[in-house]
C-alpha positions as MATLAB code, in Angstrom:
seq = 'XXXXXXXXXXXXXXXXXXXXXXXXXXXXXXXXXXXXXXXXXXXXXXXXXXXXXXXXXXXXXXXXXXXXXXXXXXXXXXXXXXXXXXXXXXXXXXXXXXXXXXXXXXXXXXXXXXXXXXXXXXXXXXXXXXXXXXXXXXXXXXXXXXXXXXXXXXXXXXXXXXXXXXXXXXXXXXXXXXXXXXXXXXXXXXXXXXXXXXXXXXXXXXXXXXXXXXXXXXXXXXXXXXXXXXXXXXXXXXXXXXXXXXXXXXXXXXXXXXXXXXXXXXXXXXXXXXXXXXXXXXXXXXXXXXXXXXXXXXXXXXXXXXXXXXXXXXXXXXXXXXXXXXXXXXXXXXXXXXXXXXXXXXXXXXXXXXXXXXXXXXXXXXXXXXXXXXXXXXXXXXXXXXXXXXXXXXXXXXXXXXXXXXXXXXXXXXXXXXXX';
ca = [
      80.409  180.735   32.570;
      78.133  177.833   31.829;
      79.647  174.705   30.633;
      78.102  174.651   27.280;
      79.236  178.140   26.451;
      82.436  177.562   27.669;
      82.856  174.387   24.781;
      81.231  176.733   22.213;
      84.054  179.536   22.714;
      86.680  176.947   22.725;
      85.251  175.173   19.729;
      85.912  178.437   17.987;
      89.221  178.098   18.766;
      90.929  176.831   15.391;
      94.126  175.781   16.737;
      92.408  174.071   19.633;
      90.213  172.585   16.917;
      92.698  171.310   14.888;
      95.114  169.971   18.146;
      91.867  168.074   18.880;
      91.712  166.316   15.820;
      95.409  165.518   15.666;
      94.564  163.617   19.106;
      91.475  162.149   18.260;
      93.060  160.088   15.156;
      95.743  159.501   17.356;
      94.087  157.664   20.350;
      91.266  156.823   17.994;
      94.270  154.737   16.071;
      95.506  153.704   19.593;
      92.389  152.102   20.519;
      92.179  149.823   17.304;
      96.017  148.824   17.762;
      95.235  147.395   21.575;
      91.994  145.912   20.485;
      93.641  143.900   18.074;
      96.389  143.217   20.521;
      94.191  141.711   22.714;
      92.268  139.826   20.354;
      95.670  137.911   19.056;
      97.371  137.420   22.402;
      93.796  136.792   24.864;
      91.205  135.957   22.516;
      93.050  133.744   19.802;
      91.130  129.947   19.688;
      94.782  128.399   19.820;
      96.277  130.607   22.769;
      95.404  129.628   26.342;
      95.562  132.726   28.308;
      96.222  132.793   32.117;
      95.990  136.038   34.599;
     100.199  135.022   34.580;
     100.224  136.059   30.117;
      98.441  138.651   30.728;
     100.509  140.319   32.902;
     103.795  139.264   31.328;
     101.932  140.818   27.850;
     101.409  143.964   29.678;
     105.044  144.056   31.194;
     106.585  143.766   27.547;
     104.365  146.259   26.183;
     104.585  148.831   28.861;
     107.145  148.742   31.111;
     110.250  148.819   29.712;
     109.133  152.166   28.053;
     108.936  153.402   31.761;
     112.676  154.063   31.686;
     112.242  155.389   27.976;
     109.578  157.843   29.430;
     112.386  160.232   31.325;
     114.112  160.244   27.692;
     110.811  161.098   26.173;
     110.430  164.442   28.171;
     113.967  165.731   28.119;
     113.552  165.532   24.157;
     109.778  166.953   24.265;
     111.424  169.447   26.077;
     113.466  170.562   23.479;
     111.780  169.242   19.675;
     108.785  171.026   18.183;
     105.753  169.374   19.287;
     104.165  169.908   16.019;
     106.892  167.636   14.772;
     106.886  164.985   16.928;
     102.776  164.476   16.406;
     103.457  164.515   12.637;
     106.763  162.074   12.361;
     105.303  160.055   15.711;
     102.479  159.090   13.698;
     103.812  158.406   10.154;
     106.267  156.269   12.187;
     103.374  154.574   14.113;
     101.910  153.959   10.539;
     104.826  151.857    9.614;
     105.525  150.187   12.435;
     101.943  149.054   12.714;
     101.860  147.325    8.969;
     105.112  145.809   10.300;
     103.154  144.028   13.331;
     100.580  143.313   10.939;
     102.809  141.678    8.141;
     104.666  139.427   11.346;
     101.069  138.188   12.309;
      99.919  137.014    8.546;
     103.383  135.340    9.032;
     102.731  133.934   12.057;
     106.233  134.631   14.449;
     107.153  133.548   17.043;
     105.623  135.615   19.930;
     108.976  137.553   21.335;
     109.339  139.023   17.477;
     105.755  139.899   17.759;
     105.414  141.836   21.059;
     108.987  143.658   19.885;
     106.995  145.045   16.960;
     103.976  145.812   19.165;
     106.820  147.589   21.976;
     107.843  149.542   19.073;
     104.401  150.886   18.518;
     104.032  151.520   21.857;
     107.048  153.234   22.145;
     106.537  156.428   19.679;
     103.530  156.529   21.687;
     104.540  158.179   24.898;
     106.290  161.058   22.496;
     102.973  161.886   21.398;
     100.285  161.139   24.243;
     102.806  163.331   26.301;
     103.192  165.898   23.493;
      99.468  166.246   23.304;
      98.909  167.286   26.879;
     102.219  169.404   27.226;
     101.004  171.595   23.800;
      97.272  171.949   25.325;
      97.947  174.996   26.834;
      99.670  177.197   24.083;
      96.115  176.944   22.373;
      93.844  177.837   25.341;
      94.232  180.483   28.044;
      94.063  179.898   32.048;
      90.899  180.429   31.829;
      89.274  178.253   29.763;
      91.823  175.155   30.776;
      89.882  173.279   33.112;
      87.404  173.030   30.130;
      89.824  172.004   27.856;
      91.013  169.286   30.005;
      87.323  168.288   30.245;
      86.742  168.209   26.661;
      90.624  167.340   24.948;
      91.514  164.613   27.035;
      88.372  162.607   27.322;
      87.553  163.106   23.934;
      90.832  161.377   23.068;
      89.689  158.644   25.139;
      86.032  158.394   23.586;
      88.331  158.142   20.626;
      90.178  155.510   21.577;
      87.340  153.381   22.823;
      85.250  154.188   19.157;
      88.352  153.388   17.759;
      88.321  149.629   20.061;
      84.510  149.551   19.122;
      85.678  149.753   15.392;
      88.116  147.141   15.225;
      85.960  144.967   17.558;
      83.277  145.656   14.115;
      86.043  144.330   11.849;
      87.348  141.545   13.796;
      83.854  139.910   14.261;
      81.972  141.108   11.633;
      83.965  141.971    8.396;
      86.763  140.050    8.204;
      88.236  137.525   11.278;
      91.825  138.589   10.803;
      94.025  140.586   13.560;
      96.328  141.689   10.331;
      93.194  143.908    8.750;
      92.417  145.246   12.618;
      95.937  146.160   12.485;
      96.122  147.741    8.916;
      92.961  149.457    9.827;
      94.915  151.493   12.751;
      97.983  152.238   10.626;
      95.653  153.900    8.336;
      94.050  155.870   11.263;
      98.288  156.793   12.195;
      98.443  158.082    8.682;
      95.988  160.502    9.117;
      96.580  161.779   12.240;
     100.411  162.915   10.824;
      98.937  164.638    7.610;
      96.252  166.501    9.935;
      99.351  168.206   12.091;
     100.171  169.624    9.115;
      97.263  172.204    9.589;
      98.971  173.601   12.544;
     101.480  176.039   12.422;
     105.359  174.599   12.878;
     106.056  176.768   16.022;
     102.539  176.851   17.186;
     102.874  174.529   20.022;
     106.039  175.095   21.703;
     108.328  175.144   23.259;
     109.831  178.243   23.357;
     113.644  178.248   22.270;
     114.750  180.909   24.811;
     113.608  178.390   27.991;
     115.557  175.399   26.315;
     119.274  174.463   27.641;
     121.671  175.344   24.619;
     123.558  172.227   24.047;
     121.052  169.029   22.677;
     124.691  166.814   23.387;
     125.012  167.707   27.109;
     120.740  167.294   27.643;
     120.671  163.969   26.004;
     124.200  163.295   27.879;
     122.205  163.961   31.368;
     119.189  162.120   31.027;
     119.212  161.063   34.630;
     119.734  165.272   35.244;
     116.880  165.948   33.238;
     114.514  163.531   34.989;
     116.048  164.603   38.604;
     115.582  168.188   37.230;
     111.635  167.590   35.972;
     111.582  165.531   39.530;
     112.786  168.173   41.662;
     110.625  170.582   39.499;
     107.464  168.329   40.216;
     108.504  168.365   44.153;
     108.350  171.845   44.168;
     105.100  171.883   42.889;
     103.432  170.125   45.629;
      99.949  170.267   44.353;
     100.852  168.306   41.563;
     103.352  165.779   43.192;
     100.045  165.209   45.297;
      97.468  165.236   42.341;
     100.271  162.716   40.311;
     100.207  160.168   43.883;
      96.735  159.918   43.674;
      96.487  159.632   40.424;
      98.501  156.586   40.082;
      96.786  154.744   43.017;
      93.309  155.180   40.870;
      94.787  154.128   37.513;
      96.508  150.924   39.656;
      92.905  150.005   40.919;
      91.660  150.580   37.492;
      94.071  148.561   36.123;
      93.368  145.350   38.627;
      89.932  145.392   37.493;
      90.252  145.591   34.124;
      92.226  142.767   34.102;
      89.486  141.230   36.146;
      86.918  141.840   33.874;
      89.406  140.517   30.854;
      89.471  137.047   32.497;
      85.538  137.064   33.300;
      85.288  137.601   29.926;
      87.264  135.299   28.230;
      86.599  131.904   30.866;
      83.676  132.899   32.938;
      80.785  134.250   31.265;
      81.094  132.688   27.661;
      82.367  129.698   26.456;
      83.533  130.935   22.713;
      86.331  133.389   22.329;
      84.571  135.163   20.009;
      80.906  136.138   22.484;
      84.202  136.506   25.315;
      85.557  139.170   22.978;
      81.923  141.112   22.017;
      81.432  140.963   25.631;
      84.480  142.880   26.347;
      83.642  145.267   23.400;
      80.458  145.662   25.380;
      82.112  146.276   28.673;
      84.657  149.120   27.091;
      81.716  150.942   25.385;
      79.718  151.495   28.575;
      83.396  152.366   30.292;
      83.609  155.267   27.059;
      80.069  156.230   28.144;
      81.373  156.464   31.707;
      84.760  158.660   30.383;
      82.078  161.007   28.433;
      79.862  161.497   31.575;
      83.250  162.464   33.575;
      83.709  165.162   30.825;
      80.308  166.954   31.063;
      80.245  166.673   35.492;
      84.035  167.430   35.841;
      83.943  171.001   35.161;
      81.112  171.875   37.723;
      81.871  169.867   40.257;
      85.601  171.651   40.256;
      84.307  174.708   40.595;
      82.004  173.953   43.378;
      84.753  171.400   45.618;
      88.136  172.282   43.908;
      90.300  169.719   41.886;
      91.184  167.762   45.232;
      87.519  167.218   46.496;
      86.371  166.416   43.297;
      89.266  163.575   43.199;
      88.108  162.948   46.888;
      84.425  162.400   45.716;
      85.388  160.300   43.224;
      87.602  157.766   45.179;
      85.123  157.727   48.104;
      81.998  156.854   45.607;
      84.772  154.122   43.907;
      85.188  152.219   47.337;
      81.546  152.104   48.341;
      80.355  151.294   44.675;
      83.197  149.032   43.623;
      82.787  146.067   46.204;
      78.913  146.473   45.988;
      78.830  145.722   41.866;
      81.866  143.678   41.994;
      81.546  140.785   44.275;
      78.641  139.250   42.518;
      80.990  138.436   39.580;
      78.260  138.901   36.903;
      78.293  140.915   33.928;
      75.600  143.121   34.578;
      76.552  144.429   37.648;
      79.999  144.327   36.701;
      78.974  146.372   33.291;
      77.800  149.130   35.407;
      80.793  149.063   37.551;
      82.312  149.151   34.028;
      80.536  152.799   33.848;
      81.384  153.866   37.408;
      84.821  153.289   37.057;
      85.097  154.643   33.679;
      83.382  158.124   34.872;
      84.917  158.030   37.920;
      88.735  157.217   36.427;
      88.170  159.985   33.859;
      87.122  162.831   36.328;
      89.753  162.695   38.750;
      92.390  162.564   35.439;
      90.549  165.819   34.144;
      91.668  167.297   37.461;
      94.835  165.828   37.752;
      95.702  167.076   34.177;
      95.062  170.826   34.933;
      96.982  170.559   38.113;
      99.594  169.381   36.637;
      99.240  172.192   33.977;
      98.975  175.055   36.168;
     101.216  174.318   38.350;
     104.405  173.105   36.360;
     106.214  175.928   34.368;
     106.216  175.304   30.448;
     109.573  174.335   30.089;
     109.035  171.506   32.302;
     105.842  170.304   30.714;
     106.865  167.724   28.308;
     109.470  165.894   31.131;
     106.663  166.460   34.130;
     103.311  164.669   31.751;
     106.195  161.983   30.299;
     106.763  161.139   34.229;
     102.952  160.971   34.426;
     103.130  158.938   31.578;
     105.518  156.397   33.532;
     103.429  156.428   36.649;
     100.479  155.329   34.239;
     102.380  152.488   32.832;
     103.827  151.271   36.212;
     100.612  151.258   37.914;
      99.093  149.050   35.020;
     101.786  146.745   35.132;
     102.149  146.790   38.670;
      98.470  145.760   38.870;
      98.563  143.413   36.406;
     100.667  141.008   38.275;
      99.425  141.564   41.246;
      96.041  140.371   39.626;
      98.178  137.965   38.361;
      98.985  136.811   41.464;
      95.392  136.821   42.996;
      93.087  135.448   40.194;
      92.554  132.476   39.853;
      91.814  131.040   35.996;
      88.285  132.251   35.741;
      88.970  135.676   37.351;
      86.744  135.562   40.009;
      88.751  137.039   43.280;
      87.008  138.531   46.121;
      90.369  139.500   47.467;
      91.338  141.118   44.846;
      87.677  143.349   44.599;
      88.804  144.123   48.526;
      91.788  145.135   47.866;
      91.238  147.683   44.805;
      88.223  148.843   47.399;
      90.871  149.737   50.184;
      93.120  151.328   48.097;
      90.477  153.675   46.685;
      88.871  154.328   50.256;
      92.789  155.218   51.727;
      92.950  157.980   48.421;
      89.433  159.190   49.274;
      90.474  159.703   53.271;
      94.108  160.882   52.299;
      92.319  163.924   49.874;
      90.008  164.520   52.365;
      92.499  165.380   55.063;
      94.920  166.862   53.315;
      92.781  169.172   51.157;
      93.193  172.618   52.863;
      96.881  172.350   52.518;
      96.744  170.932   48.677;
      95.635  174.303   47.709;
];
């Protein structure tokens, strides 16, 4: 079925409609929260940022919510998804004035980033949630589709939503608190529009859950070595998941690259450092939005695997060849490589991981994805904090993320007959 008919028929889908929108306020929200995250710890005239902040910024905000991630899944797992995208996101609301409120008052930093970890927190409950309920709205069938179109919609979201705040911070009002305000109001919505969706709609189904809540909060560790063991099993998607997290670590390097470019090399005012970086995530959403219209045919013509293959192999030739000149137009279109490139192989990863993984699994299998996602980014982080130097130009580092992508390409390429 051609691509275009194949969104029409889902697009008739109301339940798929209305999931949609649920995630597109969501992420759309998420992208003006981390926008105006950056802008207050990077982009602030008074803060001197290193590589070293950065990465210690990242660390607070991300990593310690690896080990909450296991948590996350055993209760998806078990708590109707419906509800956890409607009090997720009224919670998100309030903690976001909260962080805005702490800025106007102007904290110190450690009661500031706890605000922001809160935020972040509630956040792997529903990104997770949103790709575990995907499937109880669309049929095998139609999946691959749906992972083209759901997913990387929430990420055009997300980056509109970055593009949005970047509008308010330079343009209507110069104030991190209003960027902030501005994505609470985005969390409110997104809660009120679950309501549209039926209570039960989205699983999971009561007769796969263990009985006893007590003894499966009791056994975290179980329930993560369970969704482990589970994922092992599944070898396809163990493999998919590796992969996966090697591409998001590379991404991860760079855009931490491009962060510093922006903010010492290429301007001299924090505020043409911050419309550049606007800039360079715009032409990366372009980049997610191509992945979502080529995805689809080129897995039916090479299969998940070589499409992941293609896109790691076209990452290592293109990623040196735009990088090493360390200026922003090359490095813009690397932006849109990258971004097209990242997004396909997560379309395929996604409905691996969905068709392979039984659905009472789901939530604790996508909330380990959601920790591999969060380690990479830290991970990479501080090894780019480790390898840039102030003004973030590192040929090492451009090597590196090229290696890394060229040993995924040649490791899918191999091991693609037995993948399947």
């Amino acid at each position: 079925m051609p691509v275009g008919r194949e969104l029409r028929v889902l697009l008739r889908l109301g339940d798929f409609r209305r999931l949609l929108a649920v995630r597109l306020l969501s992420q759309g929200a998420d992208g003006v929260f981390q926008v105006a995250l950056a802008a207050y710890v990077v982009f602030s005239p008074e803060k001197q940022t290193s590589p070293a902040a950065i990465a210690s910024a990242m660390a607070v905000l991300l990593l310690p919510y690896s080990l909450v991630g296991p948590f996350a899944g055993v209760l998806l797992d078990r708590w109707q998804r419906r509800q956890v995208f409607l009090y997720g996101n009224l919670l998100r609301a309030f903690l976001a004035s909260c962080t805005a409120l702490l800025i106007v008052a102007s904290v110190p930093d450690w009661l500031f980033y706890a605000s922001a970890l809160s935020v972040t927190a509630v956040n792997r409950f529903v990104l997770a949630g949103l790709s575990a309920a995907l499937p109880r709205v669309v049929d095998d069938e139609h999946l691959v589709i749906a992972n083209s179109l759901s997913p990387t919609a929430g990420t055009l979201a997300a980056t509109a939503g970055g593009g949005l705040a970047f509008v308010v911070r330079l343009a209507v009002a110069d104030s991190d608190a209003a960027v902030v305000l501005l994505g609470a109001t985005l969390y409110l919505c997104a809660a009120l529009t679950s309501l549209l969706l039926a209570r039960e709609l989205l699983g999971p189904d009561p007769a796969l859950l263990q009985p006893r809540l007590r003894a499966a909060l009791a056994s975290t560790a179980k329930g993560l070595s369970d969704g482990v063991l589970h994922l092992v099993e599944r070898r396809a998607a163990a493999r998919a998941l590796a992969a996966m997290t090697v591409m998001r670590f590379c991404y991860g390097a760079m855009t931490v690259m491009v962060l510093m470019l922006c903010r010492y090399a290429w301007t001299e005012r924090e505020s043409d450092g911050l419309a550049l970086l606007g800039l360079a995530l715009g032409i990366s959403g372009a980049g997610f939005f191509a992945a979502a219209v080529l995805t689809p045919w080129a897995v039916s013509r090479l299969g998940p695997y070589g499409w992941m293959a293609l896109c790691a192999g076209a990452a290592a030739v293109l990623e040196p060849a735009l990088g090493l000149p360390f200026a922003p137009v090359p490095l813009l279109i690397a932006a849109f490589v990258l971004g097209l490139i990242t997004q396909g192989a997560k379309i395929a990863t996604d409905t691996v991981v969905q068709t392979s993984v039984d659905d009472a699994f789901r939530g604790r299998v996508f909330s380990l994805y959601d920790v591999l996602f969060n380690i990479a980014f830290v991970g990479a982080a501080a090894v780019a904090a480790l390898i840039l130097p102030a003004d973030g130009r590192s040929a090492p580092l451009v090597i590196m993320v090229a290696v890394l992508y060229a040993a995924v390409a040649v490791t899918l390429t191999r091991g693609r007959r037995c993948f399947t």
